[in-house]
N, C-alpha and C positions, 0 to 999 in steps of 0.2 A: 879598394879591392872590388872585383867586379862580383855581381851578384849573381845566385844561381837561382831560377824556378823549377822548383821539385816538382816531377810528375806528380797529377793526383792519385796514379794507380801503378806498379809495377810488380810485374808478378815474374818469377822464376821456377822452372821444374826444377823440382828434388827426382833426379834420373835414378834411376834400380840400378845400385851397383851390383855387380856380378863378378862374384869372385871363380872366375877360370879355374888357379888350380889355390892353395892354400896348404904351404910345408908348416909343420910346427918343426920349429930346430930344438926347443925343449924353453923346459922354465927359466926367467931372468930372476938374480937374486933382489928384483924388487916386487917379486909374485907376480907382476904378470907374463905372459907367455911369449916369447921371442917366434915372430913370425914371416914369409915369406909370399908372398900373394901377385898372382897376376889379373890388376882388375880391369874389366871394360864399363861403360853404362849404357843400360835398355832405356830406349826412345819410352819405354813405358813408366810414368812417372807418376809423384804425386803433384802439387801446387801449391808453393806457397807465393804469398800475393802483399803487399802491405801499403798503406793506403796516409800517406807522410802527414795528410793533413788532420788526419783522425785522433781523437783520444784513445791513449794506449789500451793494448787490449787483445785477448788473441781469443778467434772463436774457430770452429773446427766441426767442415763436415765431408762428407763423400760415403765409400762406401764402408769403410772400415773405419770411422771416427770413433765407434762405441769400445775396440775393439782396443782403444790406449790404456794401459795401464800406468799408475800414478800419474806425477808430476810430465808434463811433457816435457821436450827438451829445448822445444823452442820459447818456455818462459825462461829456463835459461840462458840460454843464446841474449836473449831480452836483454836479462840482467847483466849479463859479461859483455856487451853492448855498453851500455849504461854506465857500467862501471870504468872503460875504454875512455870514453867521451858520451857527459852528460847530454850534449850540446848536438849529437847525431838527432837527422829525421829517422823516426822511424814509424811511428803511429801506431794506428790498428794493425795488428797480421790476422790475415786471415789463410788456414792450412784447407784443402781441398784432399783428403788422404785415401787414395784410390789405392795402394799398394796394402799389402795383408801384412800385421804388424809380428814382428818374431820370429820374420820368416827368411831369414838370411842374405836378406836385400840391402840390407844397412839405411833403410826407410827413415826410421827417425835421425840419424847422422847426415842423411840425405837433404831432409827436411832442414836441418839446424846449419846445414851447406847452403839452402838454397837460400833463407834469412839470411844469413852473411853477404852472397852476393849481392840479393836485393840490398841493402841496406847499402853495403859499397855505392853501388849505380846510384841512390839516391844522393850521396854525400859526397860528389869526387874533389870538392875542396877541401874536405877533412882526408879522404880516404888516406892518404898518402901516409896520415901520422897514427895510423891505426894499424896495429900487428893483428893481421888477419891470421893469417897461419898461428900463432902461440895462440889465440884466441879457438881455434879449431881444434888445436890439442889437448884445450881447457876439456872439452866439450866431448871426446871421446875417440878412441882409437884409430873410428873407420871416416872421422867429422874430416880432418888435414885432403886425404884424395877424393872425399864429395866436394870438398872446399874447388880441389882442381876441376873436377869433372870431368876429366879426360882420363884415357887410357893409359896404367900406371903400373909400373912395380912396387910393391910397398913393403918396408921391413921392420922388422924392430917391432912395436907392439901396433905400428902402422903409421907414426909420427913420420918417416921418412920414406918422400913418392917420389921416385922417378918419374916422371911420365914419357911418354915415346914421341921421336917425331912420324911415327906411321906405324898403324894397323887397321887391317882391313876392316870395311864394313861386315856385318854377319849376320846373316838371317836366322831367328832362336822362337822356341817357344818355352815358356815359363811356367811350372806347374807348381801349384801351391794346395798341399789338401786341406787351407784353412783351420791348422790344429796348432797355434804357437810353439815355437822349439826357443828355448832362451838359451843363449850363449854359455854365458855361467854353468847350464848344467851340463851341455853336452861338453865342455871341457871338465867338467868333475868325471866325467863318462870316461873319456879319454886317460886320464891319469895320467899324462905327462908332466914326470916329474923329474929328467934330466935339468941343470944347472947351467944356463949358458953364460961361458967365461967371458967374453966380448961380445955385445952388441953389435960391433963394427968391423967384425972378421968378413975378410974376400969372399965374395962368391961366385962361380963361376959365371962369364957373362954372358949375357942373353943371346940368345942368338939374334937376326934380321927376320923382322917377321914380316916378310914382303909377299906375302900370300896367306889366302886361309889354309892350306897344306900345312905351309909352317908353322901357324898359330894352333893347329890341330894335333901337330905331331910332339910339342911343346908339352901342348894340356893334358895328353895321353898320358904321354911321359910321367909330370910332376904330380897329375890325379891330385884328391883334399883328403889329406889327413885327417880329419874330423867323420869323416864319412861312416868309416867303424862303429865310432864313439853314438853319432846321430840317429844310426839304423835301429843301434839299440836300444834306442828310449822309445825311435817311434817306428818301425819296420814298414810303415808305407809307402818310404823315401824308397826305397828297395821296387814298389812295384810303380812308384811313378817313374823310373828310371829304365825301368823294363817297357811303361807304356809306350816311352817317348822312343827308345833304342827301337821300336816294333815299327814305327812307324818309317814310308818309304821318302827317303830322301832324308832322313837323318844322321849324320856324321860321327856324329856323339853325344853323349848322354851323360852329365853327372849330377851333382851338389853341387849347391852354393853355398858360400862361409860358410858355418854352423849349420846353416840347414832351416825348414826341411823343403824350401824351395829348389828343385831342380832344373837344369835347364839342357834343353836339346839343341842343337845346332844344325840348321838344315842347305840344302844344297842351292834351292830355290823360293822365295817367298812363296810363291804356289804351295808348295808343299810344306812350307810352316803355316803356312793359313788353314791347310787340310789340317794338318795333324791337330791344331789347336782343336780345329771344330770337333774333329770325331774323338778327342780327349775330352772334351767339356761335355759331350754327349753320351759319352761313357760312364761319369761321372760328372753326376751336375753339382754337385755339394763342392768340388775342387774350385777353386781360383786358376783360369789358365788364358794365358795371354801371350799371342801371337805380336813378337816387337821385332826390332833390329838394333842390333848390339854396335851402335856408335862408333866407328873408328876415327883415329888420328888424321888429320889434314897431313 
């Protein structure tokens, strides 16, 4: 069997997922929430990095590192790693966490995506016998379409991702007023308590999203059901959405998942690089970042 030499370093961006629009179709009778989501990912990311030849081990810095609450998720990733095949490289990780944590970006799903990958790239003689995907499900709702990283429809509590063969690139700015929003609450907020009979009922199909018009005319349309639920725990989300909608060359304005990150859609990176500036100069306490929203090859 021929031998492989593991890089001594490889590192992967955990991309900002951005959930577009977000229907709740109502509660599954296994308590969590049956969902419908159209996601893209922001060039703006965190880092995770793991080092094969290292004693295991995860350390954890950037700008929001202090900002994790409990157990992280990429000890687990670790561990459901481990538990797969003891026999994987994986070594030290090291997470570089640049993205504000709670903030509707799916950051740590992101991160525990991007440990996945790296660890695959490390291991492609094992990788094949390794259930990546069940191993992603393990690990949480939004973990399966960070797994893909591409542009996706995702249903059901998130377990099942279409992804597209095309959607455009898009210039966005990202506002975060660094105040955490947990998912958990803002669906106790929501109170959706409809009973969904089938997970696996038709749904109308997507349209061709062969322009930003049509990926705009889309996300108007479906808007995030959470967005009600969100304003009301934290009513900022309300004026970062007004900051971004004000500014010139912006398309649209919403939430992200849960919240209470919003994001703007702009016509020209000139003018997502303006709006970013004169919003972080408005307000310096916000997290705001000027990215491009990844499209489909």
């Amino acid at each position: 069997m021929p031998t492989f030499n593991a890089p001594s370093r490889i590192g992967e961006n955990a991309n900002a997922k951005v959930n577009l629009t977000l229907s709740v179709l109502g509660r599954r009778d296994d308590g969590y929430h049956e969902l419908e989501s159209l996601v893209a990912f922001a060039a703006a990311a965190d880092e995770v990095t793991i080092l094969p030849g290292r004693p295991h081990g995860l350390t954890v810095s950037g700008t929001f590192a202090g900002a994790i609450a409990g157990e992280n998720l990429l000890t687990k990733t670790m561990a459901l790693l481990s538990e797969a095949d003891p026999h994987l490289r994986v070594g030290a990780v090291q997470l570089n966490k640049a993205l504000p944590v709670a903030a509707g970006l799916g950051g740590g799903s992101a991160d525990a995506a991007a440990l996945l990958r790296a660890v695959r790239r490390a291991n492609p003689e094992r990788a094949g016998a390794i259930p990546w995907m069940e191993i992603a499900a393990r690990l949480g709702s939004d973990v399966p379409v960070c797994f893909a990283n591409q542009p996706a429809l995702i249903q059901g509590r998130g377990e099942r991702v279409q992804c597209f063969p095309y959607l455009p690139d898009m210039y966005a700015v990202l506002v975060n007023p660094r105040v955490p929003l947990s998912t958990a609450s803002v669906f106790a907020a929501l109170q959706a308590c409809a009973v969904v009979r089938s997970s696996t009922e038709a749904r109308p199909p997507l349209p061709p999203f062969s322009s930003v018009d049509a990926v705009l005319d889309y996300v108007g349309e479906r808007g995030n059901d959470l967005e009600v639920a969100a304003v009301r725990l934290l009513p900022a989300i309300e004026e970062i959405k007004a900051l971004l909608g004000a500014r010139e060359g912006c398309r649209l304005a919403a939430m992200s998942g849960s919240g209470p990150t919003c994001f703007g859609i702009f016509s020209a990176w000139t003018e997502a690089r303006s709006a970013s500036a004169a919003i972080a100069e408005a307000r310096p306490a916000w997290w705001v970042e000027a990215t491009r929203l990844i499209g489909a090859p």
